[in-house]
C-alpha positions as CSV (number, residue, x, y, z in Angstrom):
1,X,22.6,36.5,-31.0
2,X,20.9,32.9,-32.0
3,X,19.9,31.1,-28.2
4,X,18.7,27.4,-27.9
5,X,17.2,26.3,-24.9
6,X,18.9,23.4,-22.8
7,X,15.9,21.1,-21.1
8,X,15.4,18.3,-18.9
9,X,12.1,16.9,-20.4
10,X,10.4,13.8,-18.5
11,X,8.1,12.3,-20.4
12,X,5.1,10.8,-18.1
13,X,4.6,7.4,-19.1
14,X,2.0,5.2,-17.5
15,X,4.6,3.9,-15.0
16,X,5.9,7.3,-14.1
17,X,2.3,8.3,-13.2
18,X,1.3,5.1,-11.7
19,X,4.7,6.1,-8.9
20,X,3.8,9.4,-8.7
21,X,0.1,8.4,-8.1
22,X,1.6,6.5,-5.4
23,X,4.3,8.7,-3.9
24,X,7.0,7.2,-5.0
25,X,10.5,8.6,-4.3
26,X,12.3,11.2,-6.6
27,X,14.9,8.5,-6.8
28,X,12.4,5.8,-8.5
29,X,11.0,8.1,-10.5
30,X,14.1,9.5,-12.2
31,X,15.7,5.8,-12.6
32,X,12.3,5.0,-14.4
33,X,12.5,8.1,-16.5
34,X,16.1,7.4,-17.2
35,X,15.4,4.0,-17.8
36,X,12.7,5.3,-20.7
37,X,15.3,7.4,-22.3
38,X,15.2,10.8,-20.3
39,X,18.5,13.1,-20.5
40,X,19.7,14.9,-17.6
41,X,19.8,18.7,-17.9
42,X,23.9,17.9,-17.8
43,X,23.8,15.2,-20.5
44,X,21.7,17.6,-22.8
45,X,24.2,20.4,-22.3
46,X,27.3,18.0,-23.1
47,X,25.4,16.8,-26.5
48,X,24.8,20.6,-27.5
49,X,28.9,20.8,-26.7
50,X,29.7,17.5,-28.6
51,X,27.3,18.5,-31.5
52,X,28.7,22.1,-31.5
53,X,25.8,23.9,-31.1
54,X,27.5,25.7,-28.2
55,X,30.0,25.8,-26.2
56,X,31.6,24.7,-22.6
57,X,31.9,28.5,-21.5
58,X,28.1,29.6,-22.4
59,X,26.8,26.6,-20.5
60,X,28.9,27.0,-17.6
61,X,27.6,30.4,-17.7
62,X,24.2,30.1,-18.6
63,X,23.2,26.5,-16.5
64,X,25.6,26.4,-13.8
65,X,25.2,30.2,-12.6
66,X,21.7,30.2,-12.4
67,X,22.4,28.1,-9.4
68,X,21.9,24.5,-10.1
């Protein structure tokens, strides 16, 4: 059986480090990295759904019961 990996990649832009450099909260950080184009781990599941790659059952299964 074929798998493909479902990720939540955040790319670390000069901004992002410059808050994380300076302790910036999780919240600014992720509203930046959203802001530069970042896709939740949830988002990226419901493109692989819309695109057909997989289906609603296998990421319920493989994402959600791995405790997130």
């Amino acid at each position: 059986m074929e798998r493909i990996g479902v990720y939540e990649l955040m790319v670390i832009s000069d901004e992002i480090r410059e808050l994380i450099v300076e302790r910036g909260s999780h919240e600014e950080i992720r509203k930046i990295a959203r802001a530069q184009g970042m896709r939740t781990l949830q988002e990226e599941a419901l493109r692989l759904i819309h695109d057909r790659v997989t289906t609603i059952p296998e990421v319920m299964r493989s994402i959600y019961a791995a405790g997130m």
